[in-house]
LORO-56407 format. One record per residue (C-alpha): residue number from 0; x, y, z. Coordinates in steps of 0.1 Angstrom, whole numbers, plus 5000, padded with zeros to 4 digits. Layout:
residues N
pos;x;y;z
NUM;X;Y;Z
...
//
This chain:
residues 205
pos;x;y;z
0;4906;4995;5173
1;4877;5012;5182
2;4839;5001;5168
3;4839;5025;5139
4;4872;5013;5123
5;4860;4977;5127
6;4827;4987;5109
7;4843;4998;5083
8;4867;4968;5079
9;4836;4946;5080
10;4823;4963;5052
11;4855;4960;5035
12;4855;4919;5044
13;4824;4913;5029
14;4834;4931;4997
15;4860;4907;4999
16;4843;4877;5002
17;4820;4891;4975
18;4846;4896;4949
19;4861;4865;4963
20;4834;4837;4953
21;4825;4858;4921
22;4836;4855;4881
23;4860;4874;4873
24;4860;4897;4843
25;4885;4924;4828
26;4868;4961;4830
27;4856;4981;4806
28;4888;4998;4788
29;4912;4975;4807
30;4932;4983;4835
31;4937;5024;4832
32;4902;5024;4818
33;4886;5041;4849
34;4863;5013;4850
35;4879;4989;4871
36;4856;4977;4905
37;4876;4948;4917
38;4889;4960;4952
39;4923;4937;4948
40;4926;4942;4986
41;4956;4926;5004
42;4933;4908;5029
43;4929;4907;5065
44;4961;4889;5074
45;4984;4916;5054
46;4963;4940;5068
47;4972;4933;5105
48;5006;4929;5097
49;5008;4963;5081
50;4990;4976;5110
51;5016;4960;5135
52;5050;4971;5114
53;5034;5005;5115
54;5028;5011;5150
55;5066;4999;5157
56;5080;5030;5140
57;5077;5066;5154
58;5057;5087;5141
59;5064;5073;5107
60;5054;5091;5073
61;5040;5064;5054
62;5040;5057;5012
63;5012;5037;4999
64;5013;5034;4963
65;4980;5021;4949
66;4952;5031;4974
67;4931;5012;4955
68;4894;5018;4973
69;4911;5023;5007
70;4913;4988;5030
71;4953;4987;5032
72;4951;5024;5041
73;4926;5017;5069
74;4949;4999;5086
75;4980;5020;5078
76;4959;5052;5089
77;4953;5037;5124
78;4986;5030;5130
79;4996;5064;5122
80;4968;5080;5144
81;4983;5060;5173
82;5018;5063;5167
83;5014;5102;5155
84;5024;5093;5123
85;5004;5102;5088
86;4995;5083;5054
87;5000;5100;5022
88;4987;5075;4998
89;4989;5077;4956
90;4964;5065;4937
91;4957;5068;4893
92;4923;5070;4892
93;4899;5101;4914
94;4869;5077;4919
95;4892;5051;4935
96;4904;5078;4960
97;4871;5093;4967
98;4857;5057;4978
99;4890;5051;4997
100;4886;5086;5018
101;4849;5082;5018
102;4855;5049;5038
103;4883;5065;5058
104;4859;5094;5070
105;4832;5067;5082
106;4862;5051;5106
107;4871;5089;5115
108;4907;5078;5102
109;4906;5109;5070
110;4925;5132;5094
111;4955;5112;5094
112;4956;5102;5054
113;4972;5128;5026
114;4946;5112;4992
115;4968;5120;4963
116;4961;5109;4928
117;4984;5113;4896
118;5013;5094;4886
119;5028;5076;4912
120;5061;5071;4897
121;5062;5118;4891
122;5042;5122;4925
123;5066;5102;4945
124;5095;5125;4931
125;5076;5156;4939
126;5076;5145;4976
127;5096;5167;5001
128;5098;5146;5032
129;5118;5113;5040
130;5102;5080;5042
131;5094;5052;5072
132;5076;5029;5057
133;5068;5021;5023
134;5036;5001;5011
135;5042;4991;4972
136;5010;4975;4959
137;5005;4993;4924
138;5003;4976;4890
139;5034;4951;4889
140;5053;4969;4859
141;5056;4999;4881
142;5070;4986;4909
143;5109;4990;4901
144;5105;5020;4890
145;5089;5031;4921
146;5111;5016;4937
147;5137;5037;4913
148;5117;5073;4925
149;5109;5064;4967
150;5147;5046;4973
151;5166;5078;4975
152;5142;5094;4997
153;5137;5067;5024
154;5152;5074;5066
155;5174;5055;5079
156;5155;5022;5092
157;5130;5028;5067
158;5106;4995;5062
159;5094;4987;5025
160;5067;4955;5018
161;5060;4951;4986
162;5025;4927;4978
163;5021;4900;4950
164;5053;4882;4955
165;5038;4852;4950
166;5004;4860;4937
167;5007;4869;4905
168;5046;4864;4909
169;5054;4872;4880
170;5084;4884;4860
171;5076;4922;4871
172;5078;4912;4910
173;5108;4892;4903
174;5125;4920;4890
175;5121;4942;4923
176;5132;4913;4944
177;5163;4919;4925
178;5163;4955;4923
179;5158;4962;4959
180;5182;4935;4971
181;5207;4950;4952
182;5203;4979;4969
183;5231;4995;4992
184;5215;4997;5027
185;5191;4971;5020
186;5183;4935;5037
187;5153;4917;5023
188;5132;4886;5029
189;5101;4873;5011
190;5074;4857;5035
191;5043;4836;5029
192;5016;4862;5041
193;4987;4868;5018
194;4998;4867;4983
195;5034;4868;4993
196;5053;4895;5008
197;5085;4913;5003
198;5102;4928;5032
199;5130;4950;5034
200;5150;4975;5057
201;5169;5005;5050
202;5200;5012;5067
203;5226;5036;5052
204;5262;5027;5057
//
């Protein structure tokens, strides 16, 4: 990675680290309340292993739901610059996005990354292209029916991870473990990296 994408990830770190060793508290109008600072960033070791499964596929179009301020798509986006790939990435709230591509212009990675914000569950159906990989780290109760919208639309060998398996793991997550193993196609493992992550392949019979 070159010294402006590893500026930018440092900057990201310490946020991290920040928001790490700090109190937590709910935002101002809750979690849809356009208020929300935390960065709830899948870490360095997630991030690298995003990175890596990215640059394995082919110029891969890649789904990130829940850009969040941006680190998971810093990693995604230089995978796809490498591989000749591209990042559309969905995200609820504008201010989240504009700090996310504000970041990604700093590492020179914008280029590569399609910022959408709206619904993810609508904006997902709206989408025209088949899927590579798939990058599910939204709010938990959304992430079966995501998986609902982006399932028909994924290419054969198509890579989903969804984040949170095991922290929060809760009831939500649970129920896409069983939703997406249950699909046709699919073959799924759950792995102990970061706050647990679900891994799954796509391949039509």
């Amino acid at each position: 990675m070159d010294a402006k994408i590893l500026a930018v990830l440092d900057a990201y770190h310490e946020l991290i680290d920040k928001e790490k060793n700090s109190p937590r508290e709910e935002a101002p109008g809750g979690r849809d309340g356009g208020q929300d600072r935390r960065l709830r960033a899948v870490g360095p070791q997630t991030g690298q292993l995003l990175n890596i499964i990215a640059k394995s596929l082919a110029a891969p179009t890649i789904l990130e739901l829940g850009t969040s301020f941006g680190y998971s798509g810093i990693w995604l986006a230089e995978a796809a610059r490498q591989t000749g790939g591209r990042l559309i990435t969905i995200e609820l709230h504008e201010y989240k996005s504009a700090y996310a591509r504000d970041m990604a212009i700093k590492a020179g990675l914008a280029d590569h990354i399609d910022f959408r914000v709206g619904d993810a569950v609508a904006m997902i159906g709206d989408l025209q292209i088949g899927i590579d990989l798939v990058l599910v780290d939204l709010w938990k109760d959304l992430y079966v029916p995501c998986l609902e919208a982006f399932y028909p639309k994924l290419n054969p060998g198509a890579i989903i991870i969804a984040d949170n398996m095991t922290r929060p793991g809760n009831e939500d997550v649970r129920n896409y473990a069983r939703a997406i193993r249950s699909k046709p196609g699919i073959t799924s493992v759950e792995i102990p990296v970061g706050a647990g992550l679900e891994i799954s392949r796509y391949e039509p019979g």
